[in-house]
C-alpha positions as CSV (number, residue, x, y, z in Angstrom):
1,X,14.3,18.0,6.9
2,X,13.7,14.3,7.1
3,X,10.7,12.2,6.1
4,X,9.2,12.0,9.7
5,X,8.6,16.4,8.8
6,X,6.0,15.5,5.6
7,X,3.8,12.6,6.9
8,X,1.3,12.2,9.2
9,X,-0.3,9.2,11.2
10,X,-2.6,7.7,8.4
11,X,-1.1,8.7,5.3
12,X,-0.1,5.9,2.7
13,X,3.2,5.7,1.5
14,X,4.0,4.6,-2.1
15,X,7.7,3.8,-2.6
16,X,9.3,4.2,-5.8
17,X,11.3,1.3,-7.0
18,X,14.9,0.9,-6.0
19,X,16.1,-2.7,-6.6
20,X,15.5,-5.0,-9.5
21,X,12.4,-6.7,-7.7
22,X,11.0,-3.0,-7.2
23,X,11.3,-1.8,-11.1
24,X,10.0,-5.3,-12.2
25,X,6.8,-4.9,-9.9
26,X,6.4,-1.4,-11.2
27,X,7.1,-2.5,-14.6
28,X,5.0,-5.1,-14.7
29,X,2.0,-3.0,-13.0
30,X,3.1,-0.5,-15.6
31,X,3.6,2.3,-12.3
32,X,6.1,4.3,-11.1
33,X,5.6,2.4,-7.5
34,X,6.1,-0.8,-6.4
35,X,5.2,-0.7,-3.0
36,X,2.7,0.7,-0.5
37,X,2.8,1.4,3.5
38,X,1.1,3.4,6.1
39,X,2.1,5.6,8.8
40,X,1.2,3.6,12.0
41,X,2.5,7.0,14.3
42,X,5.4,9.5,14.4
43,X,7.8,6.5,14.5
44,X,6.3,3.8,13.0
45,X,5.0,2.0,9.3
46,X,2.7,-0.5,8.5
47,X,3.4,-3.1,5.7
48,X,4.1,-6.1,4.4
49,X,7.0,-7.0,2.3
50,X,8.9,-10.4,0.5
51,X,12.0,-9.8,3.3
52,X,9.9,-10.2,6.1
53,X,7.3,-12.9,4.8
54,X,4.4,-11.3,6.8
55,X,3.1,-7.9,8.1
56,X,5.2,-6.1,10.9
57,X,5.7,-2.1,12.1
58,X,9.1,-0.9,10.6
59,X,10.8,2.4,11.9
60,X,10.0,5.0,9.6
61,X,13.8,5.8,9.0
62,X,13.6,2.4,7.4
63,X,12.5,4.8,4.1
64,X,14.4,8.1,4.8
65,X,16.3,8.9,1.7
66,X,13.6,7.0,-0.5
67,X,11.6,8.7,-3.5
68,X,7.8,8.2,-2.7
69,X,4.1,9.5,-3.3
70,X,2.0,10.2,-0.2
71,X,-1.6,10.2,-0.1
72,X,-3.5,12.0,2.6
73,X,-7.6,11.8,3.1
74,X,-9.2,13.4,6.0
75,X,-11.4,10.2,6.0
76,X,-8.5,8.1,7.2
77,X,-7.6,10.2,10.0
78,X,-11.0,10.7,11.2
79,X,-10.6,6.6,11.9
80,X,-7.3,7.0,12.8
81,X,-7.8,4.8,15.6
82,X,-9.7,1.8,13.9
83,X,-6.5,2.1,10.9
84,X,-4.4,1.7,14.0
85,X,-6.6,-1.5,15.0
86,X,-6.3,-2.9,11.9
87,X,-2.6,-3.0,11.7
88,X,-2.3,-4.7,15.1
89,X,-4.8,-7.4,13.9
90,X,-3.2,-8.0,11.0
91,X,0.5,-8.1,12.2
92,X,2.2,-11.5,11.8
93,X,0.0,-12.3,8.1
94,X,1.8,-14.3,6.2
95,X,2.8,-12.1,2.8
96,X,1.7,-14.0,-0.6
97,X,4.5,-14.6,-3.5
98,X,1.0,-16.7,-5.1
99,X,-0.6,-13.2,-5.2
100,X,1.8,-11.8,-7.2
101,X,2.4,-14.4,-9.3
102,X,-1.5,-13.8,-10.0
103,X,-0.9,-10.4,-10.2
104,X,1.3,-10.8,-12.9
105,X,-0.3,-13.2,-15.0
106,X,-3.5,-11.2,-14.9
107,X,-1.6,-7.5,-15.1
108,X,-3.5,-7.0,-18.6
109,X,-7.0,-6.6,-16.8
110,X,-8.6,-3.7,-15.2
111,X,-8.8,-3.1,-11.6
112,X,-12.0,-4.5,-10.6
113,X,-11.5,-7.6,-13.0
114,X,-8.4,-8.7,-11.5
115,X,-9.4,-8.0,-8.2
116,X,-12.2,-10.8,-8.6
117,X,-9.7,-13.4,-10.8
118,X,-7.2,-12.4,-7.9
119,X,-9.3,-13.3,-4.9
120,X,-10.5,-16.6,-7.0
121,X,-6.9,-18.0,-7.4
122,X,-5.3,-16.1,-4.0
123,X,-5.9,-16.0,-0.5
124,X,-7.5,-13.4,1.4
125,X,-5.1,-14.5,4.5
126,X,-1.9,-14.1,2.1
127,X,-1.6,-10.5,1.2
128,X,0.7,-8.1,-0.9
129,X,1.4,-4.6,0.6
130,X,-0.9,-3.1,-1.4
131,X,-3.7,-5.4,-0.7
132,X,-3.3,-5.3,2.9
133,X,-3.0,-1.6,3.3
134,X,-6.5,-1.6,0.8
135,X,-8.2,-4.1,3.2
136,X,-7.2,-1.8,6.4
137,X,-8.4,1.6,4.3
138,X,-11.6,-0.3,3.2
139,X,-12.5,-2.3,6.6
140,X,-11.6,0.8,8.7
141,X,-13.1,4.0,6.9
142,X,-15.7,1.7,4.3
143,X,-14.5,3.8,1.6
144,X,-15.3,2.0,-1.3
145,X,-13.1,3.0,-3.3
146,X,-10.7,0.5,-1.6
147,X,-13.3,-2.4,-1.6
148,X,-11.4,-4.4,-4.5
149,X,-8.9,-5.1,-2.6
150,X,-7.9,-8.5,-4.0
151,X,-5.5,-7.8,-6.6
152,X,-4.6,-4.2,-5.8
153,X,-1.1,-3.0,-6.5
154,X,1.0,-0.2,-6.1
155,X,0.2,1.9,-9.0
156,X,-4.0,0.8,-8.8
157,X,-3.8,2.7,-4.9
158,X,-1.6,5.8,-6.6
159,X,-4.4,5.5,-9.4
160,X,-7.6,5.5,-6.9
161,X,-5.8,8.7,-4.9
162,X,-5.2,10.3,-8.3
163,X,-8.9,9.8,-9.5
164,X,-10.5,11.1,-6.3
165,X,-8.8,14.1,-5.6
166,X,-11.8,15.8,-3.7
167,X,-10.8,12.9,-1.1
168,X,-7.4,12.4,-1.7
169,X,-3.9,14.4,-2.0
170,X,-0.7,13.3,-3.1
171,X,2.2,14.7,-3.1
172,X,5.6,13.6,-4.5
173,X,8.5,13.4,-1.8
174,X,11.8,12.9,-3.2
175,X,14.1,12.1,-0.7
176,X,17.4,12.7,0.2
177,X,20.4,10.0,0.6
């Protein structure tokens, strides 16, 4: 049974690392992720990564065979549609090395902190995956638990779904090469 079996429109995919860059990122953010999508539809993610240099849909085979958490929140599918918005507006944003270069030099403060250092010295139209996929969670359901969304990473969105888990499961996946 493939990947396309366990997730759902709406849920947020958190890869585990699988390349040097992805165990840095993970290490730095002192995770077990190091990167973050959502389900756009049966066929389709939503992210932004360093390959492409800006937001784009991806086939969801593009992660079959890849170790991940997913979160699921009945609050995101209830705006399914306005998630689905979101990812169409922001298609084509340019992804931000400067963001995680912040990121990293600012790793050592909490969530919230960083978030505001983060959005001082980055861009809001620059984004890292986990930023932008905060920004569509926050804009489209005004959840506040993703309103910091300057300076998010991987492991802060595995964090937030881990803290509220009256709103939030996660599962592991492991999958299958």
């Amino acid at each position: 049974m493939g990947l396309k079996a366990h997730v759902t429109a709406g849920d947020v995919l958190l890869l585990t690392p699988r390349n040097f860059v992805g165990r840095l990122i993970a290490k730095i953010t002192f995770g077990k992720v190091n990167h973050a999508a959502i389900v756009f539809d049966a066929n389709s993610v939503f992210e932004t990564d360093g390959d492409q240099l800006k937001a784009d849909f991806a086939p969801i085979e593009k992660y079959e065979g890849r170790s991940m958490y997913i979160i699921r929140a009945g609050y995101i599918r209830d705006n399914l549609s306005k998630v689905q918005r979101l990812c169409k507006f922001y298609s084509g944003s340019p992804y931000s090395y400067w963001d995680i270069v912040t990121n990293a030099t600012f790793f050592f403060l909490t969530r919230q902190i960083r978030s505001k250092v983060v959005g001082l010295f980055g861009s809001k139209k620059y984004m890292v995956c986990s930023e932008l996929i905060s920004r569509i969670l926050y804009e489209a359901t005004g959840n506040k638990v993703w309103k910091d969304f300057e300076g998010t990473t991987p492991e802060d969105m595995r964090d937030i779904a881990l803290k509220n888990p009256l709103e939030h499961t996660i599962k592991s996946y492991e999958g299958q090469q």
